[in-house]
TORNUTOR-930642 format. One record per atom (N, C-alpha, C): residue number from 1; residue in one letter; x, y, z. Coordinates in steps of 0.001 Angstrom, whole numbers, plus 500000, padded with zeros to 6 digits. Layout:
<rs>
+-----+------+--------+--------+--------+
! seq ! type !      X !      Y !      Z !
+-----+------+--------+--------+--------+
! NUM !    A !      X !      Y !      Z !
...
+-----+------+--------+--------+--------+
</rs>
This chain:
<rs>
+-----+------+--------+--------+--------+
! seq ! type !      X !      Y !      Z !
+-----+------+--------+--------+--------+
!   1 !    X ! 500847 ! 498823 ! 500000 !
!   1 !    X ! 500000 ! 500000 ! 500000 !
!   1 !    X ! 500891 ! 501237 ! 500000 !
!   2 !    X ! 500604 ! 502234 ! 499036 !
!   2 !    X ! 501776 ! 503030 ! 498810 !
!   2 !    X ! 500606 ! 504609 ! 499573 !
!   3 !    X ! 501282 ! 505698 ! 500426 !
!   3 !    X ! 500589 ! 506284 ! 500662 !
!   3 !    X ! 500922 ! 507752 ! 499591 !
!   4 !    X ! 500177 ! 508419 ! 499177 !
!   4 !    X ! 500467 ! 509645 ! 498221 !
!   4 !    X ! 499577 ! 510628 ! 498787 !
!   5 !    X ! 500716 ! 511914 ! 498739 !
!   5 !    X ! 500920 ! 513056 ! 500179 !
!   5 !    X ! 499187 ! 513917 ! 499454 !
!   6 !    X ! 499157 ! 513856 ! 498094 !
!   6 !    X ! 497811 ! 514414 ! 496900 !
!   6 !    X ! 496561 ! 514185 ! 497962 !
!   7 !    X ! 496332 ! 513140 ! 498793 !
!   7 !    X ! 495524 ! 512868 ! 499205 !
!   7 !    X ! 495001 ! 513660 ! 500180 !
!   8 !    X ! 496220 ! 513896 ! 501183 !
!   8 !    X ! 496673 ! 514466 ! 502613 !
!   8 !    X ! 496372 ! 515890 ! 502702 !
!   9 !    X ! 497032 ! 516641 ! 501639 !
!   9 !    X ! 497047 ! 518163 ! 501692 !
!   9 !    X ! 495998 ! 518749 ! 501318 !
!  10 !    X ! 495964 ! 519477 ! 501712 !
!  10 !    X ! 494699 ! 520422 ! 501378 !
!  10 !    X ! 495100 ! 521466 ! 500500 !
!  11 !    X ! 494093 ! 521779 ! 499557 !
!  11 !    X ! 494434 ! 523193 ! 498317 !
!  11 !    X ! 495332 ! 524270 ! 499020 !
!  12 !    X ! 495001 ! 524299 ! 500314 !
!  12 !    X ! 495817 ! 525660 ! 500929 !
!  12 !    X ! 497080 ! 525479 ! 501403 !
!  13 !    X ! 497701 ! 524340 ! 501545 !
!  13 !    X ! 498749 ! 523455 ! 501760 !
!  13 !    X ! 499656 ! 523678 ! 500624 !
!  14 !    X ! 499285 ! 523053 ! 499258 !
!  14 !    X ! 500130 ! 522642 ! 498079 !
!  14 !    X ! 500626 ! 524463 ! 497869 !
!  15 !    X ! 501947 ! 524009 ! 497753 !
!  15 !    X ! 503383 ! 524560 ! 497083 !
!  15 !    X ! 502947 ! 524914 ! 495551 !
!  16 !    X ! 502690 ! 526213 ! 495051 !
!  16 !    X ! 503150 ! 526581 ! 493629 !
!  16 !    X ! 504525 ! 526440 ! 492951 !
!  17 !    X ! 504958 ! 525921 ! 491876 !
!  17 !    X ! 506214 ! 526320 ! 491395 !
!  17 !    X ! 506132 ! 527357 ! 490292 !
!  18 !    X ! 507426 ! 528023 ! 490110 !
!  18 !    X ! 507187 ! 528839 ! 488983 !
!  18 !    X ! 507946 ! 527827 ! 487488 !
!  19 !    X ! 507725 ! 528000 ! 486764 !
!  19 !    X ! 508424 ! 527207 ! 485339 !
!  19 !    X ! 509692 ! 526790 ! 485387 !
!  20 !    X ! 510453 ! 527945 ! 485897 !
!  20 !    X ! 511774 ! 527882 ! 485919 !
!  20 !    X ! 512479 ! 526933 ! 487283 !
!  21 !    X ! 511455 ! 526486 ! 488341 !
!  21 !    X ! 511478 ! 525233 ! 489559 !
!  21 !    X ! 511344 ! 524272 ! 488639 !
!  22 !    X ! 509890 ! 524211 ! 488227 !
!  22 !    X ! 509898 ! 522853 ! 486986 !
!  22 !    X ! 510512 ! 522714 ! 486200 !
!  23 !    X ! 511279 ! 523516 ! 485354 !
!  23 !    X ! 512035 ! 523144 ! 484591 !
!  23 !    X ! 513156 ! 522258 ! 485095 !
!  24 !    X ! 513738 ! 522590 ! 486252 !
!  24 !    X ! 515002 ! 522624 ! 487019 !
!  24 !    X ! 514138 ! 520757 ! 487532 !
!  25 !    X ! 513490 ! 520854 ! 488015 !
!  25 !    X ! 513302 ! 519604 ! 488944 !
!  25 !    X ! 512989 ! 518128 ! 487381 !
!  26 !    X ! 512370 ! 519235 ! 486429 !
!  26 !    X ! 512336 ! 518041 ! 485073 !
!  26 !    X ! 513386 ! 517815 ! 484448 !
!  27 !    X ! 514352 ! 518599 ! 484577 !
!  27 !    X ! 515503 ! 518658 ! 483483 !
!  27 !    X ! 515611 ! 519019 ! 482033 !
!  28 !    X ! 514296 ! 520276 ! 482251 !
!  28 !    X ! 514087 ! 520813 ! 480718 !
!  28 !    X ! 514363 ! 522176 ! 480467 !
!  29 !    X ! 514065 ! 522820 ! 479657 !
!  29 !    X ! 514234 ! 524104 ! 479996 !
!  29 !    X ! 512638 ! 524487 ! 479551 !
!  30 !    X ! 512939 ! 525889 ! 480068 !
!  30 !    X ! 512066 ! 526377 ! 480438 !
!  30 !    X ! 510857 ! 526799 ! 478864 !
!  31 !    X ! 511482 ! 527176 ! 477855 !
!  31 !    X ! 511138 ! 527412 ! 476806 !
!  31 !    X ! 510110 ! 525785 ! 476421 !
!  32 !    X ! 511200 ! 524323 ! 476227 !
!  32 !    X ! 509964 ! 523149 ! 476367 !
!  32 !    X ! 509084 ! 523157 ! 477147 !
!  33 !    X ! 508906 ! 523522 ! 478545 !
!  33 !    X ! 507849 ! 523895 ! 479245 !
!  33 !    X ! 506873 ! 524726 ! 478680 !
!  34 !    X ! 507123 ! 525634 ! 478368 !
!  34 !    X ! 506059 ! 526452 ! 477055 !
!  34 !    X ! 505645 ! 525542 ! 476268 !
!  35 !    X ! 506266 ! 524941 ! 475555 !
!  35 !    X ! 505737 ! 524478 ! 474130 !
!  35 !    X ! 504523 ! 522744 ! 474682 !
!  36 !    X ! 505315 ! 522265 ! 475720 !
!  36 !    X ! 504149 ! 521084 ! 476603 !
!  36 !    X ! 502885 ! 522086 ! 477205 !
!  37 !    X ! 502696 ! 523023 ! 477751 !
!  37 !    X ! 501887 ! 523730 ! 478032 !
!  37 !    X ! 500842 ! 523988 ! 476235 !
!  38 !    X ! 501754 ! 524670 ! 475290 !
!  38 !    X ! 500923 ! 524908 ! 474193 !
!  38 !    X ! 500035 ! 523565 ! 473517 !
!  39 !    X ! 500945 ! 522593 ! 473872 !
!  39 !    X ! 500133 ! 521216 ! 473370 !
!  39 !    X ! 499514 ! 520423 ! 474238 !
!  40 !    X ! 499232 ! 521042 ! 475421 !
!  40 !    X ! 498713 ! 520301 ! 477045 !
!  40 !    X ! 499584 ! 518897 ! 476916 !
!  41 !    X ! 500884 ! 518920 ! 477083 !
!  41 !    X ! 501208 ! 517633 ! 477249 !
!  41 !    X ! 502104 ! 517607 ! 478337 !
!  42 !    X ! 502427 ! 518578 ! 479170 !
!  42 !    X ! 503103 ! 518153 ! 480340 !
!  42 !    X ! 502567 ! 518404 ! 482223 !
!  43 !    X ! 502581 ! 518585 ! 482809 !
!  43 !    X ! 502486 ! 518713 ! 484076 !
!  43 !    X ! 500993 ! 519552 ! 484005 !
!  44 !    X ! 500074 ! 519281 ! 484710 !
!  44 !    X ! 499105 ! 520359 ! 484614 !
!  44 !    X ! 499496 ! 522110 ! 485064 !
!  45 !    X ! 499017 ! 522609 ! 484801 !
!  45 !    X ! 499723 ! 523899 ! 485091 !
!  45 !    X ! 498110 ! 525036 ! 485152 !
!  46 !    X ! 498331 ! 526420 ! 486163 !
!  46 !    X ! 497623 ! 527454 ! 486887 !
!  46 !    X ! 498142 ! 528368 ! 485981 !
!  47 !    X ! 497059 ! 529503 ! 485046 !
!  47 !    X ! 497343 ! 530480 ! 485080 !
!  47 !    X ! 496386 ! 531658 ! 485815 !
!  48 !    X ! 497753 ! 532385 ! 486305 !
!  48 !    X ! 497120 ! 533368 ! 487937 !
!  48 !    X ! 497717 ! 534675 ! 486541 !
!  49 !    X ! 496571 ! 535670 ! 486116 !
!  49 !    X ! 496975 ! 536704 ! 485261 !
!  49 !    X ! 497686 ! 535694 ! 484347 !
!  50 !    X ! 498519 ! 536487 ! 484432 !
!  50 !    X ! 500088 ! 536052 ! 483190 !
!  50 !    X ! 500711 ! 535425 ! 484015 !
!  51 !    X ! 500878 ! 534980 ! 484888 !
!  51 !    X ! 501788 ! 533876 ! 485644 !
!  51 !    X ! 501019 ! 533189 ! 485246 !
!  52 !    X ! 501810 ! 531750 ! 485368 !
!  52 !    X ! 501979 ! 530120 ! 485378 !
!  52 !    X ! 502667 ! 529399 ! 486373 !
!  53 !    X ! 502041 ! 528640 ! 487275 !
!  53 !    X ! 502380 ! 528150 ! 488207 !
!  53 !    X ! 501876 ! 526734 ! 488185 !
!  54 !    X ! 502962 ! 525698 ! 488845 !
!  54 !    X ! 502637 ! 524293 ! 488652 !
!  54 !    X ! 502295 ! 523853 ! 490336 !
!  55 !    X ! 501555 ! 523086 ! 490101 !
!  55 !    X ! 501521 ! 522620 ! 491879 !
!  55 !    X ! 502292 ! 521546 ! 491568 !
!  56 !    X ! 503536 ! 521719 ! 493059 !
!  56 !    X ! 504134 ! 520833 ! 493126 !
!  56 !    X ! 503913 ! 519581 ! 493347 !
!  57 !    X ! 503143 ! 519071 ! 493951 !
!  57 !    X ! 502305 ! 518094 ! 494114 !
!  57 !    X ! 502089 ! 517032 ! 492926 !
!  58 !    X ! 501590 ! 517609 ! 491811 !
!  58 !    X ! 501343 ! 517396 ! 490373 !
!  58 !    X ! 502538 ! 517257 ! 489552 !
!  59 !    X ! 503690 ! 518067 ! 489679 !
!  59 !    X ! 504778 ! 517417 ! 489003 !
!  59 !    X ! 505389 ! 516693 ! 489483 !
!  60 !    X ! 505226 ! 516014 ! 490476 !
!  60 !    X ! 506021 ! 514596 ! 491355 !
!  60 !    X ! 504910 ! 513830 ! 490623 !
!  61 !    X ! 503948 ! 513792 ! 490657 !
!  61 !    X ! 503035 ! 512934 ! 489799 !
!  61 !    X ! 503452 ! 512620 ! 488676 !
!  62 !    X ! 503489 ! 513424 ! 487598 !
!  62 !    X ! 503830 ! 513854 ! 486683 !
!  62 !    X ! 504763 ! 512758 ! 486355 !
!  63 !    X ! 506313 ! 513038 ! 487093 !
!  63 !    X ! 507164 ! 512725 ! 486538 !
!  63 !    X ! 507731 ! 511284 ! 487228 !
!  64 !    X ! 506492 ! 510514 ! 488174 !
!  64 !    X ! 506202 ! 509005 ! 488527 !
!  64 !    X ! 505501 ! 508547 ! 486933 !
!  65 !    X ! 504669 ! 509413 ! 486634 !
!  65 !    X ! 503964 ! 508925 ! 485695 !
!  65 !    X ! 504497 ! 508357 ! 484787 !
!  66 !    X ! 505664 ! 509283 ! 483970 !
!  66 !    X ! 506345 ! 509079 ! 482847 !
!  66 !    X ! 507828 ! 508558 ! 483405 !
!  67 !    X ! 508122 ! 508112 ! 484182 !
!  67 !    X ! 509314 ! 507130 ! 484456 !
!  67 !    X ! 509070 ! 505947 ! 483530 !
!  68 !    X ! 510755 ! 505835 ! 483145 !
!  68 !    X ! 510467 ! 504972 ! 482410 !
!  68 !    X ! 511809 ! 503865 ! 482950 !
!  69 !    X ! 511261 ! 502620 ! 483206 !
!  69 !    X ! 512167 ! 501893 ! 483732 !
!  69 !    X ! 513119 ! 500763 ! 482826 !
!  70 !    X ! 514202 ! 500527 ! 482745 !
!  70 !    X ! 515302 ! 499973 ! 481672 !
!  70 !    X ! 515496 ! 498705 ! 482446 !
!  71 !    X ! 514777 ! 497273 ! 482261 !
!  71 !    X ! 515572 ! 496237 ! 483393 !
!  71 !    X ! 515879 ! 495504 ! 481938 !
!  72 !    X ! 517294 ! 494629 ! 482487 !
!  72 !    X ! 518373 ! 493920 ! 481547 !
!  72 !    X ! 517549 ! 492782 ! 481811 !
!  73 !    X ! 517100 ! 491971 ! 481418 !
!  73 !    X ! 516747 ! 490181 ! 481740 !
!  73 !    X ! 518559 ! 489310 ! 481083 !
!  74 !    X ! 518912 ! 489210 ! 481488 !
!  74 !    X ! 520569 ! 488185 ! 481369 !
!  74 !    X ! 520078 ! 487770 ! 480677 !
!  75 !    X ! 519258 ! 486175 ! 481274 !
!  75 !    X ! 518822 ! 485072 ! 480754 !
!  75 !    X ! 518400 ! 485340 ! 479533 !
!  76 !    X ! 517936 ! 486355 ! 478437 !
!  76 !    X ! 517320 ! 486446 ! 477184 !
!  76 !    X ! 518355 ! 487069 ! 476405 !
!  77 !    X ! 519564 ! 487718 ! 476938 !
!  77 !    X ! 520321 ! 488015 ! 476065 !
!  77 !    X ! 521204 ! 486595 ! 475340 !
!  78 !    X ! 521640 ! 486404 ! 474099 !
!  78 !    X ! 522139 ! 485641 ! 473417 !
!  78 !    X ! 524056 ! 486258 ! 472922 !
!  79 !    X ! 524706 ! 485040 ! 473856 !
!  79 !    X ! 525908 ! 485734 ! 473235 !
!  79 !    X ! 525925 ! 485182 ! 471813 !
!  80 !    X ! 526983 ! 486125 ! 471450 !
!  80 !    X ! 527346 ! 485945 ! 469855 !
!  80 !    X ! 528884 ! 485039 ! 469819 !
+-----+------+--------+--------+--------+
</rs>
């Protein structure tokens, strides 16, 4: 049973980031953050006016979501 904090906090609780946190915590820059925003394909994201703000909350989600895991199986590799 895995517990996830989404559940726990309350709206008045969760942490905003600004683009340039997300960028930094995704390993993108900030400009691809624009362009996933223009095609709704990355982190959900708040616009407050002209700010953009991500709840942090949501990009730990986010980026459980799209992990992508690499396991070797030995046994199926074939030497040459």
């Amino acid at each position: 049973m895995t517990n996830t904090s989404t559940e726990k906090a309350s709206p008045d609780e969760r942490r905003l980031l600004t683009p340039a946190e997300v960028a930094a915590k995704l390993g993108v820059t900030e400009n691809a953050l624009a362009i996933w925003r223009y095609y709704r394909r990355g982190p959900n994201f708040f616009k407050l006016g002209r700010a953009v703000r991500y709840d942090a909350l949501e990009v730990e989600q986010f980026k459980e979501d799209n992990a992508q895991i690499c396991r070797h199986d030995i046994r199926n590799l074939r030497r040459r």
